[in-house]
Residue, then its C-alpha position, 0 to 999 in steps of 0.5 A: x934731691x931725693x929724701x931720707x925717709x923714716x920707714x918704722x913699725x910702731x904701735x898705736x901707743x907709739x913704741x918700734x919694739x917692746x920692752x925686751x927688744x921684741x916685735x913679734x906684735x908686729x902684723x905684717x901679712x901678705x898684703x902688707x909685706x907687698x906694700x913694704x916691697x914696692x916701696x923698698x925696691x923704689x929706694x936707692x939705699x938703705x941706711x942702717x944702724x949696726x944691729x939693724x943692719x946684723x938682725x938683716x944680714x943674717x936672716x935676709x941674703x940667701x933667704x930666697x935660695x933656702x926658703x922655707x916651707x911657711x915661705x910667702x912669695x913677698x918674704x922671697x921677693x924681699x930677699x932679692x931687694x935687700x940683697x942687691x939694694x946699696x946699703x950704709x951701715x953706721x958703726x963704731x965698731x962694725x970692721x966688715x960688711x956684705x952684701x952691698x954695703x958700705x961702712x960709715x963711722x959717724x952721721x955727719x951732716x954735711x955728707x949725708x947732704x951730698x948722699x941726698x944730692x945724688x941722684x939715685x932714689x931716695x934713701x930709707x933709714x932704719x934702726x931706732x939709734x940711727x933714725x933718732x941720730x938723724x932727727x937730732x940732725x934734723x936730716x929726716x925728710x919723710x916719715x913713713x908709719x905703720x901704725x899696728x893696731x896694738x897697745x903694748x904698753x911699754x918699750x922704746x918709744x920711736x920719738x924720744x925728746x926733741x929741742x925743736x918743733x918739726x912741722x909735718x904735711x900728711x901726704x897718704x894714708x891708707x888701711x890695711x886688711x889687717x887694720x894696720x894704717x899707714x900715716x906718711x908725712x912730708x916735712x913743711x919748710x926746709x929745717x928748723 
């Protein structure tokens, strides 16, 4: 059964995004950047929130075919990915979407367990509303981190307040040039 993994950014005082949104303290460099490429092409979907999902399509679909001078060859690379991976975007409100992507209503438990069935590479979810809708469901089978060695002191936290205890097996770890550290997590047992 392939997993739904948790793939984020966040600071070393835990937060995905500052206060207004922001990211820009992110410290994706090339050597990162290739990483997140080879684990985003090892995927069979991506599950994406609305404004994640937004924020993408209108920077990443025809990236690679007008790419600017500052260009990297990963940033090029990962436009092909995005582009062709399948994606769920989970919205209310969403009436049409590009680029491989299939428009989802509601996280429901149940059909997110007959994605998983499917035999087509695991699955990462992105966008902080979604991936804390899917850990209130208890649907998170992995946790990828990538902890930026920068403390920016307030924002939204990845982890909000959770009712149970979720018990956690480190899998990798590995530092980075730019002494970003990822921590990846499996989950112990099968559920609460």
């Amino acid at each position: 059964m392939r997993k739904v993994v948790l793939m984020m950014s966040i600071s070393l005082d835990g937060y995905f995004e500052g206060p207004n949104r922001e990211i820009d303290w992110h410290l994706v460099d090339e050597e990162l950047h290739r990483y997140f490429n080879q684990k985003a092409k090892a995927m069979g979907a991506f599950l994406e929130g609305r404004v994640t999902y937004q924020l993408m399509a209108d920077f990443w679909p025809t990236y690679d075919a007008g790419a600017e001078a500052d260009s990297t060859d990963p940033m090029v690379e990962f436009a092909g990915i995005w582009r062709d991976m399948p994606k769920y975007v989970f919205s209310r409100t969403l009436e049409h979407a590009d680029w491989n992507t299939t428009i989802v209503r509601e996280v429901v438990p149940e059909e997110i367990r007959a994605l998983k069935a499917q035999a087509d590479g695991d699955m990462a979810v992105g966008g902080a509303e979604l991936a804390a809708e899917f850990l209130r469901h208890d649907l998170v089978d992995e946790f990828h981190l990538c902890v930026h060695p920068v403390l920016i002191g307030r924002g939204r936290p990845l982890f909000t307040e959770a009712d149970h205890l979720t018990r956690l097996q480190l899998v990798e770890t590995r530092t980075f040039g730019n002494g970003v550290v990822l921590l990846r997590y499996e989950r112990v047992g099968g559920g609460r």
